[in-house]
C-alpha positions in Angstrom: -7.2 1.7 29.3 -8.3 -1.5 27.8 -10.2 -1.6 24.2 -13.9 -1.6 25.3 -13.1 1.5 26.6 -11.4 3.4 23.8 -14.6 2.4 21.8 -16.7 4.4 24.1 -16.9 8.1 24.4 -13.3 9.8 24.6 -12.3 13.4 24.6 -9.6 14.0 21.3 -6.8 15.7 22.7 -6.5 17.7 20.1 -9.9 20.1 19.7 -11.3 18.6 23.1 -14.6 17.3 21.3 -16.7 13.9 21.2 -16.6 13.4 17.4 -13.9 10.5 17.1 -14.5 7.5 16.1 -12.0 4.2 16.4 -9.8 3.9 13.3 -11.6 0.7 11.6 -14.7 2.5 11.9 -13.5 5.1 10.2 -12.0 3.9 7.4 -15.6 2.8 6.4 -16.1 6.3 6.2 -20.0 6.2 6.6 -20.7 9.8 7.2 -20.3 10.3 3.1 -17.4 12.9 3.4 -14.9 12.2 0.8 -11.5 12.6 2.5 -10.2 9.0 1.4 -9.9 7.5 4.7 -10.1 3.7 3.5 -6.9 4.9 1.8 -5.9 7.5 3.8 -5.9 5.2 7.6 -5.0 1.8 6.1 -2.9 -0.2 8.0 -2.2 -2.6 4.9 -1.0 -2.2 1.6 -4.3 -2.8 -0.7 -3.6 -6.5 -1.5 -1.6 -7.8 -4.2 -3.0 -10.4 -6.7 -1.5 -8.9 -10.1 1.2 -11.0 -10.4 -0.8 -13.1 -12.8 -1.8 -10.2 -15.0 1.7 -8.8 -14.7 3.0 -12.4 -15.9 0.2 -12.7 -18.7 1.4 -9.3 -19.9 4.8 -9.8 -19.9 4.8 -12.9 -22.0 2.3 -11.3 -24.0 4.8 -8.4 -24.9 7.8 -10.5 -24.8 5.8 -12.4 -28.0 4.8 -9.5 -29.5 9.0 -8.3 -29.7 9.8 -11.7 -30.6 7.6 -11.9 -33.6 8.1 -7.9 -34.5 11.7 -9.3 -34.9 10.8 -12.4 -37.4 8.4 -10.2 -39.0 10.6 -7.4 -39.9 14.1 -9.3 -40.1 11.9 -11.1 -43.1 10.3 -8.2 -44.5 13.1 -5.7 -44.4 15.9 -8.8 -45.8 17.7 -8.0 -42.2 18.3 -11.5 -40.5 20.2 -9.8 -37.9 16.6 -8.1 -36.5 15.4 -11.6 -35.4 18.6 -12.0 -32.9 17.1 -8.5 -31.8 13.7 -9.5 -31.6 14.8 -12.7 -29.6 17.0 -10.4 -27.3 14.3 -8.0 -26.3 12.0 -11.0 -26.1 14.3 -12.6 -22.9 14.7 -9.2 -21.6 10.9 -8.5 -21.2 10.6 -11.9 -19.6 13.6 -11.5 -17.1 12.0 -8.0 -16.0 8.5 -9.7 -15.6 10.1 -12.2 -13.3 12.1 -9.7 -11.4 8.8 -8.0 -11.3 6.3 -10.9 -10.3 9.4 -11.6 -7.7 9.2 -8.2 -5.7 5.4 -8.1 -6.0 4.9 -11.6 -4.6 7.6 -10.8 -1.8 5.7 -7.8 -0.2 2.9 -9.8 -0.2 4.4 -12.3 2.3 6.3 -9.5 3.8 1.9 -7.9 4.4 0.8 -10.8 5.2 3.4 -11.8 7.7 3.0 -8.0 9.4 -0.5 -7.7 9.1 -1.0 -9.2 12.8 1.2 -6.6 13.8 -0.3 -3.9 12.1 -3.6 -4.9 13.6 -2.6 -4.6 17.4 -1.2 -1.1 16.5 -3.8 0.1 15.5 -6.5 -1.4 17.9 -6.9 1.5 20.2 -6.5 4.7 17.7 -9.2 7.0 17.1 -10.1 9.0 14.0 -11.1 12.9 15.3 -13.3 14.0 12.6 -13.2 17.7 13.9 -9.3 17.4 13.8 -8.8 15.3 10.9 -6.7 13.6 13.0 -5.8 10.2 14.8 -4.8 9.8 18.3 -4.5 7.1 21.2 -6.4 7.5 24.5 -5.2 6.4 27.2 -1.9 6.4 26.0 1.6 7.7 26.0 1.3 9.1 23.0 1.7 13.0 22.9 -1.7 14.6 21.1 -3.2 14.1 17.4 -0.8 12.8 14.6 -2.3 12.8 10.8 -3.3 9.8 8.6 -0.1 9.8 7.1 1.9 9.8 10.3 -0.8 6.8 11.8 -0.3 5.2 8.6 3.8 5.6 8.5 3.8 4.3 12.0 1.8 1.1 11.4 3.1 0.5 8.1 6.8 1.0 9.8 5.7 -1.3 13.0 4.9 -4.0 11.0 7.3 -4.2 8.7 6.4 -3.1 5.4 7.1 0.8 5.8 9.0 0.7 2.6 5.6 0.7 0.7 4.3 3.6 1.6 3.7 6.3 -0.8 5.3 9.8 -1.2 3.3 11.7 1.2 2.9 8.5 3.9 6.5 8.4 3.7 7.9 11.8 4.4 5.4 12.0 6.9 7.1 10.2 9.8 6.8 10.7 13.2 8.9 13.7 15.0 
């Protein structure tokens, strides 16, 4: 079954109704019901972007620590606090780094699956009566939920480790 046809009228396996819709339509979710499914049927990890504010942050903090240190190790007649102050400093920054690191890795890793991700999700349809999603046409043995369609995209094209709690544990049996 090619792709103009999935977008056309198809029978859900699971209830045997009409009301399905293709996956990208509904993730815009037009019918006002408030199940989530932008979230709920994405077949990308919302994008990153905050490694900037993480970095802005971090330095932020690792000046505050820094200068809590001088303050205090003045103050208090302790020289000893600014070697703390300076230590926590260099720790902060090391764990914004190791931080900015991961965060700008699993965007490449999205960015490099998202192709992937798109052709898996091409055919699947969103059965608003089951509150499920299926493939017509396919192989594929009835209606799996949003977390199972989003674990087997997210899985397919390479980022699986991303997923949350519930997307996680709900892979495919």
């Amino acid at each position: 079954m090619t792709n103009g046809e999935v977008n056309g009228p198809v029978v859900c396996p699971g209830c045997r109704t009409w009301e399905n819709v293709p996956v990208a339509e509904a993730r815009v979710d037009k019918r006002g019901r408030s199940e989530r499914l932008s979230t709920r049927l994405a077949i990308a990890p919302a994008s990153g972007g905050d490694w900037f504010i993480h970095s802005v942050e971090g330095v932020l903090i690792a000046v505050v620590a820094g200068s809590a240190g001088a303050y205090y190790a003045e103050e208090r007649d302790l020289p000893w606090l600014t070697a703390v102050g300076a230590v926590a400093a260099v720790l902060i920054l090391v764990a914004t780094f190791a931080i900015i690191r991961d965060e700008v890795r699993d965007d490449r890793r999205v960015r490099a699956g998202r192709p992937r991700a798109e052709a898996l999700s091409a055919g699947a349809r969103y059965c608003y009566q089951c509150r499920g999603v299926f493939y017509p046409g396919s192989g594929w043995p009835g209606v799996m939920t949003p977390e199972q369609f989003r674990h087997y995209v997210w899985t397919g094209a390479g980022y699986g480790g991303q997923l949350d709690g519930k997307a996680q544990q709900a892979g495919l049996s």
